[in-house]
SERO-4910 file (N, C-alpha, C, O; in steps of 0.05 Angstrom, whole numbers):
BEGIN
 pado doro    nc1    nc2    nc3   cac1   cac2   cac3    cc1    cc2    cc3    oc1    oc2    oc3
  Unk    A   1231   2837    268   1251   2849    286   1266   2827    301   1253   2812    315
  Unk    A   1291   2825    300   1309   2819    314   1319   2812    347   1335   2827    359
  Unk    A   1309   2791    360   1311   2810    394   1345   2796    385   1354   2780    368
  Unk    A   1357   2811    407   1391   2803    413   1384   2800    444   1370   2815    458
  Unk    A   1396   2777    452   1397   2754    476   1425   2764    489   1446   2762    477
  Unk    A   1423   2774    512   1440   2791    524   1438   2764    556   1418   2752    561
  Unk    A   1462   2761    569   1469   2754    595   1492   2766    614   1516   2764    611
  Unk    A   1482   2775    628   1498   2789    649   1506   2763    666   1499   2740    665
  Unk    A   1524   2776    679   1545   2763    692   1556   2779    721   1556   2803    722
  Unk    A   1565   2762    745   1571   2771    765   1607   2774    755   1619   2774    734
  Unk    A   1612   2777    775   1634   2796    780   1648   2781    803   1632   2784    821
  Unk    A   1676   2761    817   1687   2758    837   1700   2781    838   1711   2788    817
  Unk    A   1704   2800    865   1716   2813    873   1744   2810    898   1740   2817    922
  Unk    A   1768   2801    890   1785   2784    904   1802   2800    908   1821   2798    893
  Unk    A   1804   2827    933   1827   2840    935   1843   2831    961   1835   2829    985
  Unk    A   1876   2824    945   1888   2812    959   1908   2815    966   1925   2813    948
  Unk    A   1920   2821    994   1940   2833   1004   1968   2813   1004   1971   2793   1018
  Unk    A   1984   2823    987   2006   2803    986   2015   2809   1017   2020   2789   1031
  Unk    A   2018   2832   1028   2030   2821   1053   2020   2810   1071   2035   2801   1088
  Unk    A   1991   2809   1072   1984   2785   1092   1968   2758   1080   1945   2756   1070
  Unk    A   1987   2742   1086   1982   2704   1077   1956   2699   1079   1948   2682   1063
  Unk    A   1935   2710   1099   1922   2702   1114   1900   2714   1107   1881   2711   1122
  Unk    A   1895   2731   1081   1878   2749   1068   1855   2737   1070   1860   2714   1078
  Unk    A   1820   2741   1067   1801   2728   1064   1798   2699   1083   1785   2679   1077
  Unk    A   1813   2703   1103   1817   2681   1125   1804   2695   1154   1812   2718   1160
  Unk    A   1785   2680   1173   1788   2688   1198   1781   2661   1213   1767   2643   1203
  Unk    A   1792   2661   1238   1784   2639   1257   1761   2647   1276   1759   2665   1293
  Unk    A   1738   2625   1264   1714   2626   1288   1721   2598   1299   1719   2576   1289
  Unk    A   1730   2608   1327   1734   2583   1358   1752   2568   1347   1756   2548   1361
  Unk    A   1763   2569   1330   1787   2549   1333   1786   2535   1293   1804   2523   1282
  Unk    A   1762   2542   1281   1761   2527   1250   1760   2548   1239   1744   2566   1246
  Unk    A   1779   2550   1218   1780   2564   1201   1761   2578   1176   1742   2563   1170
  Unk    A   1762   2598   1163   1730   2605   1154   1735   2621   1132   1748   2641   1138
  Unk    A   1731   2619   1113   1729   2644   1090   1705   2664   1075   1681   2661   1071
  Unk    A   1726   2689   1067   1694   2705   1062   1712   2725   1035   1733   2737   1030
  Unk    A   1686   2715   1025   1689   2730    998   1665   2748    983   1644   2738    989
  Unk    A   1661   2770    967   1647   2788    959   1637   2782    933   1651   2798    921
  Unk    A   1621   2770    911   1613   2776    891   1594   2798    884   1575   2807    896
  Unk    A   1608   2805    860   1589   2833    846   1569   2823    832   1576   2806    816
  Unk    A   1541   2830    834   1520   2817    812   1522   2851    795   1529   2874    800
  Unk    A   1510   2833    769   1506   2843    749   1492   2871    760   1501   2894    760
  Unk    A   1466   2858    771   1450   2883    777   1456   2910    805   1438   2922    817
  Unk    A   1480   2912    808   1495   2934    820   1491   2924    849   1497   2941    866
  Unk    A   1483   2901    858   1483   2881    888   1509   2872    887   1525   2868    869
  Unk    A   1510   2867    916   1533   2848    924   1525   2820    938   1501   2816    942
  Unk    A   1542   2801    944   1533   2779    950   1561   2768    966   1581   2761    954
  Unk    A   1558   2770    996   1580   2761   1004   1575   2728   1007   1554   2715   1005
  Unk    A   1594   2721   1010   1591   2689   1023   1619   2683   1044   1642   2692   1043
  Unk    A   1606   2667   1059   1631   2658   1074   1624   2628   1077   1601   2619   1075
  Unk    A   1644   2614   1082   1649   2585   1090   1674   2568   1103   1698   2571   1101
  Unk    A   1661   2551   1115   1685   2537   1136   1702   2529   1121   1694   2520   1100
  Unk    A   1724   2530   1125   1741   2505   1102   1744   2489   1124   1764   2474   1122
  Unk    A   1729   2486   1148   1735   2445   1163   1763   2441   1163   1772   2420   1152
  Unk    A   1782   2463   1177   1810   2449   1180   1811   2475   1212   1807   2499   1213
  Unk    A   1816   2459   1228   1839   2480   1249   1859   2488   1235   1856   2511   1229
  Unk    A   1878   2478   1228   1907   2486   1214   1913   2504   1192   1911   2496   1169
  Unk    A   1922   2534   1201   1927   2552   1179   1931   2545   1149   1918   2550   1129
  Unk    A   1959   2529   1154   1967   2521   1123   1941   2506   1113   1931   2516   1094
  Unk    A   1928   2485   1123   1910   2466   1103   1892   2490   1095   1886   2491   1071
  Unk    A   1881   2511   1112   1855   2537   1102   1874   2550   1080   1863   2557   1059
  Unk    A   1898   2555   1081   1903   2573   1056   1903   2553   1033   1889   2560   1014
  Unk    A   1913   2534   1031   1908   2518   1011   1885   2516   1001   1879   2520    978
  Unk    A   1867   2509   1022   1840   2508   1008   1821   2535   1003   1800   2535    989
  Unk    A   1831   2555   1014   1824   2586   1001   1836   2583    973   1823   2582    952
  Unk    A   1860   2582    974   1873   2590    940   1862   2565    930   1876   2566    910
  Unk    A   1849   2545    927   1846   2524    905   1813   2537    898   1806   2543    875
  Unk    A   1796   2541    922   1770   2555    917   1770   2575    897   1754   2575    879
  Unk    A   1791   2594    902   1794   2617    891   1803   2611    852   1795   2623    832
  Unk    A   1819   2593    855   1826   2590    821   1802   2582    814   1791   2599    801
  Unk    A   1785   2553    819   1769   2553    808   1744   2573    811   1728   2573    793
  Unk    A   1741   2587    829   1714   2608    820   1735   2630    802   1725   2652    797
  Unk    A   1751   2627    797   1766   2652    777   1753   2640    747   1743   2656    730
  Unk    A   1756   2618    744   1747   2602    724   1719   2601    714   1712   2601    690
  Unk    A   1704   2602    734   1676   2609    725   1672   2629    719   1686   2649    725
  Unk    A   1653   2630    708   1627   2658    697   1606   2653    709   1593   2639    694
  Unk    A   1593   2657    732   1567   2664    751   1544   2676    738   1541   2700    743
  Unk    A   1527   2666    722   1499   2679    704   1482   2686    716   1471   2667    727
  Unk    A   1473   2709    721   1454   2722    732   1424   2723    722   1407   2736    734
***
């Protein structure tokens, strides 16, 4: 008999408001911070958040959207 080798996979969940720039952005005390939702395979969620280490709006969106392409890029194996 045959086994077949199956891998699940999470899920980024990135809903994103074109009208506000500032989507998946909040300021704790003054540094900037991001938070995002992954779906696991097994019907869990998994938020994460992290500093992006800049006071300055523009440098956090930049470094939100560069985060964001590359985890678009991955596949997360569960």
């Amino acid at each position: 008999m045959n086994a077949i080798a199956t891998t699940q996979f999470s899920k980024l969940s990135l809903r994103v408001n074109e009208t506000n720039e500032n989507h998946h952005l909040w300021n704790n005390r003054g540094v900037w911070w991001c938070h995002l939702t992954i779906h696991q395979a097994d019907a869990t969620a998994k938020r994460l958040r992290f500093s992006l280490k800049t006071r300055e709006i523009e440098k956090a969106r930049e470094r939100r959207d560069r985060i964001f392409q590359k985890l678009e890029t991955l596949q997360i194996a569960v």
